[in-house]
C-alpha positions, 0 to 999 in steps of 0.5 A, spaced: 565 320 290 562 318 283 565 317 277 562 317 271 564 315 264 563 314 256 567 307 254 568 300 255 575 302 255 575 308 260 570 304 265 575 298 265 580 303 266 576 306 272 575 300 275 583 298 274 585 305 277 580 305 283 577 298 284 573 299 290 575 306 292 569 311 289 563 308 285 563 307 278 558 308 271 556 310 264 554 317 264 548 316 260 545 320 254 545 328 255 537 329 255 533 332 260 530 326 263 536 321 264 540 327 267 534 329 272 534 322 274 542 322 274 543 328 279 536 326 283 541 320 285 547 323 286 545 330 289 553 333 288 554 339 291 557 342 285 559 340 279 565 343 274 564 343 267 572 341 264 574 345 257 568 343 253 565 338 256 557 343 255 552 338 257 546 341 256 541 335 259 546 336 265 546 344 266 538 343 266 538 339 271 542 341 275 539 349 274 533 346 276 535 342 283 540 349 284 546 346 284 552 351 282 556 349 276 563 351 274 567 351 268 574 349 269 580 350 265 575 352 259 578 352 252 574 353 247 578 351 240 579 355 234 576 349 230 569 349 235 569 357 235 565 358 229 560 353 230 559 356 237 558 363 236 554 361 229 549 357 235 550 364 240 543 364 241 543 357 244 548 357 248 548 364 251 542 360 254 545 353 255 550 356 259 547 360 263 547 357 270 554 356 270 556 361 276 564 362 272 568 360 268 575 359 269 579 360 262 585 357 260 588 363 256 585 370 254 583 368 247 578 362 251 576 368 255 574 373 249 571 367 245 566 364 251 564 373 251 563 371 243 558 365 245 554 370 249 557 368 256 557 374 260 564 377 262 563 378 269 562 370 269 570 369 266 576 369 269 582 368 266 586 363 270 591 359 265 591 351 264 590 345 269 596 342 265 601 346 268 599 343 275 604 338 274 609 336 280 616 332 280 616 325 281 619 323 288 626 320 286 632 320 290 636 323 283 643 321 285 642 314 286 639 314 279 644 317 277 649 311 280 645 306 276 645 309 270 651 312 270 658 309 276 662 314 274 656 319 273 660 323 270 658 321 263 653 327 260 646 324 259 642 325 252 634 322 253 630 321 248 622 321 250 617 317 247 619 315 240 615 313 234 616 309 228 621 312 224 624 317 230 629 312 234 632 311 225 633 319 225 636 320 232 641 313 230 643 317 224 644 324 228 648 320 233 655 320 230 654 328 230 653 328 237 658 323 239 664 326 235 663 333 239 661 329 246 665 322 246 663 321 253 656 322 251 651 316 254 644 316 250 637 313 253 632 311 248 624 311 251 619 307 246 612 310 247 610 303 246 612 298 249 610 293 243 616 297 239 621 295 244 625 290 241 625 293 234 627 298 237 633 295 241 635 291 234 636 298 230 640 300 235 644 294 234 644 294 226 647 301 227 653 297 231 651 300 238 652 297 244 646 296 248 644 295 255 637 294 256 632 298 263 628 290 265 635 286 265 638 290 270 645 290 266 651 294 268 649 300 264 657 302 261 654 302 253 653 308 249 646 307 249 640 304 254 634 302 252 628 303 257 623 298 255 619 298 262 614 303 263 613 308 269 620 310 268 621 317 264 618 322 270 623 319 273 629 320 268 628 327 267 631 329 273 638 326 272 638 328 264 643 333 261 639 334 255 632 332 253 628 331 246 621 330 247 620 325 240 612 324 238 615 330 233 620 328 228 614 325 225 608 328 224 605 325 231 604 331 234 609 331 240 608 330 248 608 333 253 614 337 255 612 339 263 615 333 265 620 335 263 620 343 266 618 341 272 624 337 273 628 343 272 629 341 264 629 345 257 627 340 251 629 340 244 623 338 239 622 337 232 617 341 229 610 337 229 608 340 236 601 340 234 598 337 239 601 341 245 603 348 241 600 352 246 604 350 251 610 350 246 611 356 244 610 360 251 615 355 253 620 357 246 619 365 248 620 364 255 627 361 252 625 354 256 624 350 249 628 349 242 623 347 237 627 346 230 624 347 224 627 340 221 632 333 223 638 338 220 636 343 225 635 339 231 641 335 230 645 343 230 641 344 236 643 338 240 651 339 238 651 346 240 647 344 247 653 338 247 659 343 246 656 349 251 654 347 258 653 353 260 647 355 254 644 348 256 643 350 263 641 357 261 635 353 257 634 349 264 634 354 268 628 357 264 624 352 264 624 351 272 622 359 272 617 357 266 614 352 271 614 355 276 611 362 274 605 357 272 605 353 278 599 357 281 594 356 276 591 350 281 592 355 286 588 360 283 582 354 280 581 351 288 580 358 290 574 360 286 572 353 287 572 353 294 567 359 295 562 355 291 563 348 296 557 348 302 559 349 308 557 342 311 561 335 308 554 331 307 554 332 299 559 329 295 562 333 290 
């Protein structure tokens, strides 16, 4: 196996990864003589084209060794749509050796249709992201470690940003007058932020255990300043807010958390996975709220009525699971495509 890439950062991250395990280089420039000679070494069996990675260097190549070409998790973004469909003429023919396309959503499909793409060659399959699955985690032991009596309703906390751990500390007391019992984990996004984030919690007159020192957590707050931690975390908490979105970041993923069988609570900068949100808001598996006011009503409302909050879990472990055959379905059109002998690589 071959893995190609285009940053320094992104091969030293390779090579962090996956050491010795596949070879590793920098994809060259997309012309027409680079890319032959690419191919000519690597001789793949196949090559899948993810969302919008349109090499037309590579596609030549490939259509002239007659090597199948699939698109994978095909999206093509409202910002990039205009530039294609004026360009339609170039990439009708560009795009032509791919065999199919499997696109994300309806709306992909059409606009690949509008680039010139023949219809019979898209299939809508849905987004890879939802191919998510639940960290491996013995749950109650987990419980018992955050919690001895484990009987405290648990509020996480996901990602924050600059400014989102002041907001929520702020919207703490509400919560806390409504749940006295309530105990609350705080996940920086990074690292670097975990000790500013543990003296803010301390300036607002909190009690404070941190995840690294190991303390017996009997506080009302935790600090999570490791890393690798938060999949974990989703499948024992009581009521999720994925921050990133309090402040015009642009939110995180929430499927993390669905497929731990967890409704989540945002603020209303979602931007950078809308999509995903608002399939997950109409099927009632996510509360986007439109300010701080209207996340902290949110949050009270969920506190003081358990059975709405397990209403809200439940939907997302049937949202999640509705989407889960999208893998499925991608590794059966793939496979149709894959020669019947193992000596090609893909």
């Amino acid at each position: 196996m071959h893995l190609t890439v285009v940053t320094a950062t992104g091969f030293a991250h390779a090579k962090r990864l996956l050491g010795s395990d596949i070879s590793i280089s920098y994809l060259p420039w997309d012309i027409p003589g680079t890319m032959a000679r690419l191919v000519n070494k690597l001789r793949p069996a196949l090559l899948l084209l993810a969302e919008t990675e349109f090499w037309p260097g590579m596609l030549l190549a490939c259509n002239k060794r007659n090597i199948p070409v699939i698109g994978i998790n095909t999206r093509i973004s409202d910002r990039s749509f205009p530039r294609y469909q004026a360009t339609r003429f170039f990439w009708s023919r560009c795009l032509k050796p791919v065999a199919m396309f499997l696109a994300q959503s309806a709306i992909d499909a059409e606009r690949l249709v509008g680039m010139g793409v023949s219809a019979d060659r898209v299939r809508v399959v849905g987004n890879l992201k939802y191919a998510v699955s639940a960290p491996t985690v013995d749950a109650g032991a987990l419980r018992l470690k955050i919690d001895s009596s484990c009987n405290r309703p648990i509020l996480l906390i996901a990602s924050t940003h600059e400014g989102e751990d002041r907001a929520i500390l702020n919207m703490w007391p509400v919560w806390h007058a409504v749940c006295p019992d309530l105990l609350t984990i705080i996940v920086p996004r990074h690292p670097e932020r975990f000790d500013q984030v543990a003296n803010l919690i301390r300036e607002h007159g909190h009690g404070l255990s941190r995840w690294s020192q190991h303390e017996q957590h009997d506080s009302d707050f935790i600090l999570v300043d490791a890393m690798g931690i938060l999949g974990e975390l989703y499948s024992v908490a009581d009521a999720v807010i994925i921050a990133g979105s309090l402040k015009n970041i642009g939110g995180h993923n929430p499927l993390e958390a669905a497929v731990c069988g967890r409704g989540v609570v945002t603020g209303p900068f979602v931007q950078n996975f809308r999509e995903i949100m608002d399939h997950m808001q109409q099927d009632n598996a996510a509360i986007i709220a439109a300010d701080n006011q209207e996340l902290e009503l949110a949050i009270s409302r969920l506190l003081q009525h358990p059975d709405e909050l397990k209403q809200l879990h439940a939907h997302a472990a049937l949202f999640i699971q509705n989407k889960a055959a999208v893998l499925e379905s991608t590794l059966e059109f793939i496979s149709a495509y894959l020669p019947d002998s193992n000596t090609s690589d893909v």
